[in-house]
N, CA, C and O of each residue as an XYZ file, in Angstrom:
604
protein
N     -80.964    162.820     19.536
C     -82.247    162.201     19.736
C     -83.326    163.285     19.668
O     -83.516    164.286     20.359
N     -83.938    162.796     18.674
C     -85.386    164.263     18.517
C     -86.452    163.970     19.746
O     -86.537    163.079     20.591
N     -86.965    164.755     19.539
C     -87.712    164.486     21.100
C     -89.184    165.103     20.060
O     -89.351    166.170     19.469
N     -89.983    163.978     20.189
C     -91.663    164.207     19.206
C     -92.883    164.964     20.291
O     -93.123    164.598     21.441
N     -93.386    165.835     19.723
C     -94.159    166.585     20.719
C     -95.473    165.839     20.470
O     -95.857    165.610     19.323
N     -96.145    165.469     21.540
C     -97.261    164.793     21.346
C     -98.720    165.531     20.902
O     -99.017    166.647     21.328
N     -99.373    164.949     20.215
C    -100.321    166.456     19.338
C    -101.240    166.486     20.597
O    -101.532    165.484     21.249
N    -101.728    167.961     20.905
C    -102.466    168.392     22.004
C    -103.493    169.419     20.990
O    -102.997    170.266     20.247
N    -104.672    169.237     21.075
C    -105.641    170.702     20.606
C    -106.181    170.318     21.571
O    -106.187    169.137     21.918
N    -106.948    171.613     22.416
C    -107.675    171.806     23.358
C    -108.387    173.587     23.079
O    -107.618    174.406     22.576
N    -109.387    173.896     23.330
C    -109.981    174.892     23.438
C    -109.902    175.773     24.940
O    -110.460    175.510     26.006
N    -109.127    176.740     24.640
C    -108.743    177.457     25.715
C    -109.610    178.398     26.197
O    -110.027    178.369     27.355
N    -109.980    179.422     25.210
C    -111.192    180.298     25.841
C    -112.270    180.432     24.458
O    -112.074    180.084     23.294
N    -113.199    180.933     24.950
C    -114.077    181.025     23.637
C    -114.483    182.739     24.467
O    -114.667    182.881     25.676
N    -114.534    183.801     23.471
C    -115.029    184.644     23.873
C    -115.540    186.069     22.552
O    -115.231    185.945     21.367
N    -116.274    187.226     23.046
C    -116.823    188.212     22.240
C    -115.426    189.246     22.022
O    -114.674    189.750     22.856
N    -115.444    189.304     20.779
C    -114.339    190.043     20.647
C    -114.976    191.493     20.445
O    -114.403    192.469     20.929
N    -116.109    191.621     19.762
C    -116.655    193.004     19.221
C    -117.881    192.767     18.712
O    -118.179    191.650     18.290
N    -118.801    193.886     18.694
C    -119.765    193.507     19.108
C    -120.141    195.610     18.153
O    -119.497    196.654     18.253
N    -121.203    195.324     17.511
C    -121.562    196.493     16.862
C    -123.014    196.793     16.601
O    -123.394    195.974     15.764
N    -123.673    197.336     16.830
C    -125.592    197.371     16.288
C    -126.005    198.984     15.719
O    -126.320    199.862     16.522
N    -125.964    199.172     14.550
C    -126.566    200.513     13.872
C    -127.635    200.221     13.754
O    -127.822    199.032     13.497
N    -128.940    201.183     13.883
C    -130.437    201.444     13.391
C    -130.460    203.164     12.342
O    -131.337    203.982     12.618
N    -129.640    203.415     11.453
C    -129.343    204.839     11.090
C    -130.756    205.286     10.588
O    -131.083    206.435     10.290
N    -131.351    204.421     10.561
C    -132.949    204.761     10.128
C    -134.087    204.974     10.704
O    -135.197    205.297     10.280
N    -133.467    204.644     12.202
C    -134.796    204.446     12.949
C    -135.347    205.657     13.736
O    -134.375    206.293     14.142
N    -136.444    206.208     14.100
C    -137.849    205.143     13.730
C    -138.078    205.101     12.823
O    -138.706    204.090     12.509
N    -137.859    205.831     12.017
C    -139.000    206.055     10.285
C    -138.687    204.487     10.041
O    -139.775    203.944     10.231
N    -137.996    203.763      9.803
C    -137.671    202.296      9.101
C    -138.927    201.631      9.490
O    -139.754    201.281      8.648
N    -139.137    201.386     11.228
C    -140.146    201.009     11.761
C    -141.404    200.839     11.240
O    -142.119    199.846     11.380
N    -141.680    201.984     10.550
C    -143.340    202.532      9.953
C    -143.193    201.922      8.271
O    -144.044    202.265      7.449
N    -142.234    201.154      7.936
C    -142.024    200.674      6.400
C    -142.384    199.194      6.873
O    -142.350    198.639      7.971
N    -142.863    198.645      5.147
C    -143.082    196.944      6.015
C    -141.899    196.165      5.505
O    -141.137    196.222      4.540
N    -142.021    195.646      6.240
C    -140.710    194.638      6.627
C    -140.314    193.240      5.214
O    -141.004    192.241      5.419
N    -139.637    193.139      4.302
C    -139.262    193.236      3.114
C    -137.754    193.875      3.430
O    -137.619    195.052      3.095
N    -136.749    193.297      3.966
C    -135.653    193.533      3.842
C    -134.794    192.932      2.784
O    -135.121    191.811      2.393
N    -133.654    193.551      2.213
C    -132.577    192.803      2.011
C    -131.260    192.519      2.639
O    -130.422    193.338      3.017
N    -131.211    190.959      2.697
C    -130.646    191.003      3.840
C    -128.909    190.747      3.192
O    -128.913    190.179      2.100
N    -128.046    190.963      3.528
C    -126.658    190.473      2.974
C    -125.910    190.164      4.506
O    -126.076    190.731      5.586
N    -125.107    189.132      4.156
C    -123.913    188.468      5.378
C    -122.739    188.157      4.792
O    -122.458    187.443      3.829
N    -122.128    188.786      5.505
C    -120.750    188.477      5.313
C    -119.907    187.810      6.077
O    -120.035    188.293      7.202
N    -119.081    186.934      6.099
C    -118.202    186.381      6.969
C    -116.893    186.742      6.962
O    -116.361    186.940      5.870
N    -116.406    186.839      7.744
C    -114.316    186.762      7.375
C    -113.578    185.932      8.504
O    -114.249    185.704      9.510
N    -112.723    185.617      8.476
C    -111.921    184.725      9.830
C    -110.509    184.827     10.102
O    -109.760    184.225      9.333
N    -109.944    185.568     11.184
C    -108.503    185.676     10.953
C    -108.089    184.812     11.891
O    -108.801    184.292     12.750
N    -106.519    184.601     11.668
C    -106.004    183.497     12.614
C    -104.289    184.631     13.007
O    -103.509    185.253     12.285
N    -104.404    184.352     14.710
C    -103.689    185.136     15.072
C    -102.866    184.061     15.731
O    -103.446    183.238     16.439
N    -101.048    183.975     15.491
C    -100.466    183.140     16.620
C     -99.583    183.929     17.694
O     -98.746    184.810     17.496
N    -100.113    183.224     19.151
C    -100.126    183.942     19.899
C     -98.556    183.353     20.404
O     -98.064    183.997     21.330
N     -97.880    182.392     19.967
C     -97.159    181.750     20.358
C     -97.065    180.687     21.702
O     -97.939    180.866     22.550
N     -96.253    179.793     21.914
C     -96.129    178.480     22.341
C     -97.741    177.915     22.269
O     -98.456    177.821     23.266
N     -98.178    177.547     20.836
C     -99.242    176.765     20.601
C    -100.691    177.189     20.405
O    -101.561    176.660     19.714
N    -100.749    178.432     21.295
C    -101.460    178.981     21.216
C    -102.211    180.227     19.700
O    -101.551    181.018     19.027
N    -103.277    180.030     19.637
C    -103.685    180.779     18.411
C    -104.623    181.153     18.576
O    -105.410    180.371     19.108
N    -104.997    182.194     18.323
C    -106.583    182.946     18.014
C    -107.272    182.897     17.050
O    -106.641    183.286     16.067
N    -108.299    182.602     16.819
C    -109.073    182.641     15.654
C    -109.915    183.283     15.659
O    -110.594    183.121     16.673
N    -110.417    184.276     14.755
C    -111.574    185.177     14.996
C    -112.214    184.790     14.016
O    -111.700    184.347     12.989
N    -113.910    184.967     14.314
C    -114.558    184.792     12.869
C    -115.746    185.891     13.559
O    -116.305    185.980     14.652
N    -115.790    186.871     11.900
C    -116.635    188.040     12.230
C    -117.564    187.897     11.187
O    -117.214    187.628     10.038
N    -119.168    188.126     11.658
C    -119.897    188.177     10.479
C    -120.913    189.530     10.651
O    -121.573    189.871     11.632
N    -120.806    190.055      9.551
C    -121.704    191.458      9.541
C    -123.100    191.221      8.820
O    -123.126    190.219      8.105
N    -123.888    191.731      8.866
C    -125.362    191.698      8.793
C    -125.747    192.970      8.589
O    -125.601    193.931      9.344
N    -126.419    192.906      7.161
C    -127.050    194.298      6.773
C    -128.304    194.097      6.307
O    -128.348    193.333      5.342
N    -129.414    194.569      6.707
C    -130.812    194.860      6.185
C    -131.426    196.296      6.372
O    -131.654    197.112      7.265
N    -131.603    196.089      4.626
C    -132.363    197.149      3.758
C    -133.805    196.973      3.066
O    -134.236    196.134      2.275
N    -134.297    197.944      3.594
C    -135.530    198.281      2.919
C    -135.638    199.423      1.838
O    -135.619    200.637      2.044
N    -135.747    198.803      0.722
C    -135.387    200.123     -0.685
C    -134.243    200.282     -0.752
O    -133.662    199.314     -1.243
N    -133.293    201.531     -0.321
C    -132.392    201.885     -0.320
C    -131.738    202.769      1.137
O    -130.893    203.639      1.347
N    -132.859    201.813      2.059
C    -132.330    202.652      3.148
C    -131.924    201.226      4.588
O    -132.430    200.113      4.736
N    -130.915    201.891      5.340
C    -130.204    200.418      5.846
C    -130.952    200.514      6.937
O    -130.776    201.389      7.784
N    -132.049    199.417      7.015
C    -132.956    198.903      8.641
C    -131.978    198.796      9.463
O    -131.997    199.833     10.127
N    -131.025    198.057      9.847
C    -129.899    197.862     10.660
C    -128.470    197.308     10.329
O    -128.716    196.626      9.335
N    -127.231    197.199     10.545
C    -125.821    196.636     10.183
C    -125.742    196.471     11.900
O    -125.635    197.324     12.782
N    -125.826    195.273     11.941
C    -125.302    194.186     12.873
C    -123.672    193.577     12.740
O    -123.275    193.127     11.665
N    -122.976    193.614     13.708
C    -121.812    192.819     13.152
C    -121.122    192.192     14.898
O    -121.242    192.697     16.014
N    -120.662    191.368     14.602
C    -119.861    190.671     15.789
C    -118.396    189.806     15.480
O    -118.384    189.027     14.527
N    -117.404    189.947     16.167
C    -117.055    189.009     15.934
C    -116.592    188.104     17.749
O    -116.295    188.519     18.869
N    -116.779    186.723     17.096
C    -116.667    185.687     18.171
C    -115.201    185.315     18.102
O    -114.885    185.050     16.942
N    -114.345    185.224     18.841
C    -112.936    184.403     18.745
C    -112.840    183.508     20.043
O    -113.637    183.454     20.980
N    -111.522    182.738     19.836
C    -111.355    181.820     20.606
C    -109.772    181.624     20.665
O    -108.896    181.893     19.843
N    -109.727    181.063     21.928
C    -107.810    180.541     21.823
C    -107.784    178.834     21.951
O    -108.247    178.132     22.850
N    -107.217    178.525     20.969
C    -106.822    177.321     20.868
C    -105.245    176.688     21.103
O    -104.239    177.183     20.595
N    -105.262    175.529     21.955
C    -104.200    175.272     21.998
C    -103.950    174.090     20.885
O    -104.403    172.947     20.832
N    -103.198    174.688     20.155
C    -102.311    173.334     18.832
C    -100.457    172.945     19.016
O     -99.543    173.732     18.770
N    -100.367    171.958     19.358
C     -99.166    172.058     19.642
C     -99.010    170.045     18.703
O     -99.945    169.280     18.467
N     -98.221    169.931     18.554
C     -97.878    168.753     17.768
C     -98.645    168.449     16.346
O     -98.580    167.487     15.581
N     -99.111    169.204     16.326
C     -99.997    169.065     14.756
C     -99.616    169.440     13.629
O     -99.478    170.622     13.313
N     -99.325    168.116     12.632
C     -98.212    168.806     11.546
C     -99.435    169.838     10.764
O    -100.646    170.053     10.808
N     -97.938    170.383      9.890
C     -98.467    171.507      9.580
C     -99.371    171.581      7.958
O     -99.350    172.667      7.377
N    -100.384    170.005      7.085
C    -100.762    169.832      6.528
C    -102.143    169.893      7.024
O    -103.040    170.106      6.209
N    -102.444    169.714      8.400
C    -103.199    169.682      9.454
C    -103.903    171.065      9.876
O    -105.082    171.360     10.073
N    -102.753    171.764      9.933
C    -103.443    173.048     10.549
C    -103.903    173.630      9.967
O    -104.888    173.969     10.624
N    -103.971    174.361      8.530
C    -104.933    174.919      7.915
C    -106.323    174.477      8.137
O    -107.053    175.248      8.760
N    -106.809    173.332      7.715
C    -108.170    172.932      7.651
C    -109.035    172.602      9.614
O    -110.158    172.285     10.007
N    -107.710    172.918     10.281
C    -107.943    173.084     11.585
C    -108.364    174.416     11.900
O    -109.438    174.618     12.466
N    -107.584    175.336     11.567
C    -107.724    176.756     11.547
C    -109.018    177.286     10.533
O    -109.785    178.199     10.836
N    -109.050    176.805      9.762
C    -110.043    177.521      8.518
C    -111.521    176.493      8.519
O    -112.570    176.776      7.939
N    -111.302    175.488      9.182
C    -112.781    174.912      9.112
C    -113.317    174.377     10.729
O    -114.416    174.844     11.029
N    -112.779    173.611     11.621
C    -112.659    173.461     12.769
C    -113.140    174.396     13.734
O    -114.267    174.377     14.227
N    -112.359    175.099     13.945
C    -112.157    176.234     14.745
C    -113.565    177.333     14.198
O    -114.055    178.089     15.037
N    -113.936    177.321     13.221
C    -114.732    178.491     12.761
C    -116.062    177.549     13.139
O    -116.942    178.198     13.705
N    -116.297    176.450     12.973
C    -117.170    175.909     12.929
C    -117.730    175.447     14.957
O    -118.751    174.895     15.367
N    -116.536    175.985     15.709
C    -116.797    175.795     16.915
C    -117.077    177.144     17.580
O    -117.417    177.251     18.758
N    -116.873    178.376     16.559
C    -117.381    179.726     16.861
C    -118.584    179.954     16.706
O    -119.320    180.466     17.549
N    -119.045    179.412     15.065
C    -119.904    179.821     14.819
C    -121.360    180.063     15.446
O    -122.077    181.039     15.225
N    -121.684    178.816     16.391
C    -123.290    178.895     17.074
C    -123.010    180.245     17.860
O    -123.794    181.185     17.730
N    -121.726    180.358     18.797
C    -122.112    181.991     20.144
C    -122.006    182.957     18.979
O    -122.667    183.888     19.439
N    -121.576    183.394     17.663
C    -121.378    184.715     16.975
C    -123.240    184.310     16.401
O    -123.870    185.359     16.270
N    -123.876    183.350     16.161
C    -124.981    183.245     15.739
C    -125.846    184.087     16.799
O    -126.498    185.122     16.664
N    -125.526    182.971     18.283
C    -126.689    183.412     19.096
C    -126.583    185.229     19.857
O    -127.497    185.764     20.484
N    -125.223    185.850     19.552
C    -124.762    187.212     19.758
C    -126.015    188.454     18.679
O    -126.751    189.419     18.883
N    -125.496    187.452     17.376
C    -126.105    188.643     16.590
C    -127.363    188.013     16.400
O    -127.722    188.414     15.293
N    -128.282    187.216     16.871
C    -129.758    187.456     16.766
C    -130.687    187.814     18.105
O    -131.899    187.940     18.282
N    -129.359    187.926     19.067
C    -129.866    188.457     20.577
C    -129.843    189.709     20.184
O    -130.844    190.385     20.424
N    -128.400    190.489     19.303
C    -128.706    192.180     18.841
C    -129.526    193.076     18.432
O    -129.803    194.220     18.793
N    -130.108    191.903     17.067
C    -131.281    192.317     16.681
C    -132.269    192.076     16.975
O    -133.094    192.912     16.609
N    -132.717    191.109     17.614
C    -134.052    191.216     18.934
C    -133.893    192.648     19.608
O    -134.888    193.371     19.661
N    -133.035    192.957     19.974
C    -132.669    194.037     21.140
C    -132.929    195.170     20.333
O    -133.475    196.074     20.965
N    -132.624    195.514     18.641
C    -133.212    196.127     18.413
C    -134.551    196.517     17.578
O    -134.755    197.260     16.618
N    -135.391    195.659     18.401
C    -137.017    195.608     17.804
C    -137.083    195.112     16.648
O    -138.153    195.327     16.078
N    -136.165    194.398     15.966
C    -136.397    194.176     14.459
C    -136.853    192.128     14.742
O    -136.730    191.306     15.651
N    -137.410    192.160     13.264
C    -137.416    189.899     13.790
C    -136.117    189.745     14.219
O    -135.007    190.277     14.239
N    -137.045    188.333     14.710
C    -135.576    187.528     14.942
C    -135.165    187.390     13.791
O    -135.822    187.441     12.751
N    -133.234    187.074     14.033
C    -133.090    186.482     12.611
C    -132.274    185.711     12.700
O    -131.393    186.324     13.304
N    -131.804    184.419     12.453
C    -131.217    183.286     12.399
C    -130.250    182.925     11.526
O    -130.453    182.405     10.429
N    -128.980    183.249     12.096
C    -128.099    182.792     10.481
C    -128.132    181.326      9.907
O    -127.938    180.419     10.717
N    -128.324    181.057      8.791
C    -128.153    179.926      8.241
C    -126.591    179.199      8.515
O    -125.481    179.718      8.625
N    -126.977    177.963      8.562
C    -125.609    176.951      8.912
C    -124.589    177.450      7.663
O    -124.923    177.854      6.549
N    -123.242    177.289      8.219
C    -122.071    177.481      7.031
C    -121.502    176.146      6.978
O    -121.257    175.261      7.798
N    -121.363    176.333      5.570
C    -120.132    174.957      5.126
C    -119.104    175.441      5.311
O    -118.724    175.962      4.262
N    -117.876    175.662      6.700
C    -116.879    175.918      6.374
C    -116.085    175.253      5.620
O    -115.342    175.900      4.882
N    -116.049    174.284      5.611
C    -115.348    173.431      4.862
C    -115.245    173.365      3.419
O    -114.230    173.072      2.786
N    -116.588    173.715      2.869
C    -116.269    174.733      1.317
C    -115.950    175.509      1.220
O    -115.336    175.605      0.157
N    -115.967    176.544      1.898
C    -115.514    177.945      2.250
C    -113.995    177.729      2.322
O    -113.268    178.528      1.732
N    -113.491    176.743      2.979
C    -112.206    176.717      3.154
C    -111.420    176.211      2.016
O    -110.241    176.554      1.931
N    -112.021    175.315      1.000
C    -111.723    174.343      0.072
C    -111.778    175.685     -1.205
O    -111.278    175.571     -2.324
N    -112.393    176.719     -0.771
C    -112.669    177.498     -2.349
C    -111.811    178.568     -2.402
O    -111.475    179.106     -3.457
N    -111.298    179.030     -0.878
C    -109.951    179.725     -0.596
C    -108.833    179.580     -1.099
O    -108.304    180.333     -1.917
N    -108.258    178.280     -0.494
C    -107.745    177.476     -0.967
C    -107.557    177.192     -2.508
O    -106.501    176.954     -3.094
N    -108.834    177.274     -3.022
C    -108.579    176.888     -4.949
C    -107.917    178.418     -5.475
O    -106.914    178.773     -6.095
N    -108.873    178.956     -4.962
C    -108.276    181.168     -5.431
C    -106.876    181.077     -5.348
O    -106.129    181.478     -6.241
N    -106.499    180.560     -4.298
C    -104.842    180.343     -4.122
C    -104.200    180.331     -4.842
O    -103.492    181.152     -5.424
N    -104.492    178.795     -4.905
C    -103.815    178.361     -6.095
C    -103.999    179.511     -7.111
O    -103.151    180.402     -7.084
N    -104.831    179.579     -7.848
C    -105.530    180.406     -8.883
C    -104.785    181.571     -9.187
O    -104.424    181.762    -10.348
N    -104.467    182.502     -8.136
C    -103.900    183.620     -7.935
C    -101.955    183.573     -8.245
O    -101.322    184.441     -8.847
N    -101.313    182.125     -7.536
C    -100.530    181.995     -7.169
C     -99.735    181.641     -9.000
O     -98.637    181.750     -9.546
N    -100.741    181.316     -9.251
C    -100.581    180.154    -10.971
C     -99.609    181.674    -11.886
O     -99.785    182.866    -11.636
N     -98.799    181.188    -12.748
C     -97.966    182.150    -13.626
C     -99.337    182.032    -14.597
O     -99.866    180.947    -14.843
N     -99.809    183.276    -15.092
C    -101.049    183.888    -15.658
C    -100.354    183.012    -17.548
O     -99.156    182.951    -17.826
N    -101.312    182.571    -18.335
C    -100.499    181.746    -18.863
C    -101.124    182.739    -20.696
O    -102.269    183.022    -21.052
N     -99.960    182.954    -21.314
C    -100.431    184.009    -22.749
C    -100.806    183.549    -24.001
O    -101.101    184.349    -24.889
């Protein structure tokens, strides 16, 4: 007699995993006008911690440049422990890769625009993510990568 585990997700902790703020320019940056370029990056790992438990980290770095010189590199990452236990396993990817990132994302937002307040620069506000394309375009590379290269 199989014995069916009943599906449980619950959010166990949400917390700062790391936390980084460079100014390699400053003050002189200060006295330039403000005309940055800004670049963001995201990444997200998934750690299993075992009996159900999993970590998910999602880290996003933040770089602004003026000319060729870096105003600041901001970076954080936010993780969390989730409990997944009965959830087949067609399920958990898009749990892990869109879900979960998308329940990080506002504290790694409000982390890194409290940083850069803190260091005299604007505020700056990350724009909303589609994880869910993000996850869907992973996913296609996959495939993509996985495919016998064809002559």
């Amino acid at each position: 007699m199989t014995e069916e585990v009943q599906r449980q997700f619950s959010i166990q902790r949400i917390y700062t995993k790391d936390i980084s703020f460079e100014t390699p320019n400053s003050p002189e940056i200060f006295m330039k006008e403000w005309k940055p370029e800004i670049n963001v990056n995201l990444n997200n790992t998934v750690k299993d911690l075992g009996e159900g438990n999993i970590e998910v980290s999602l880290t996003v770095t933040i770089t602004a440049k003026i000319e060729d010189k870096t105003a600041y590199l901001a970076e954080a990452t936010q993780a969390g422990i989730f409990l997944a236990r009965g959830i087949p396993e067609e399920e958990m990817g898009p749990m892990l890769g869109v879900y979960c990132p998308n329940v990080l994302f506002p504290y790694v937002r409000e982390v890194l625009s409290d940083l850069i307040t803190r260091g005299s620069f604007p505020q700056f506000l990350l724009a909303p993510v589609n994880f869910e394309a993000l996850y869907a375009q992973q996913i296609q590379q996959q495939k993509q990568e996985a495919a016998p290269a064809e002559h």
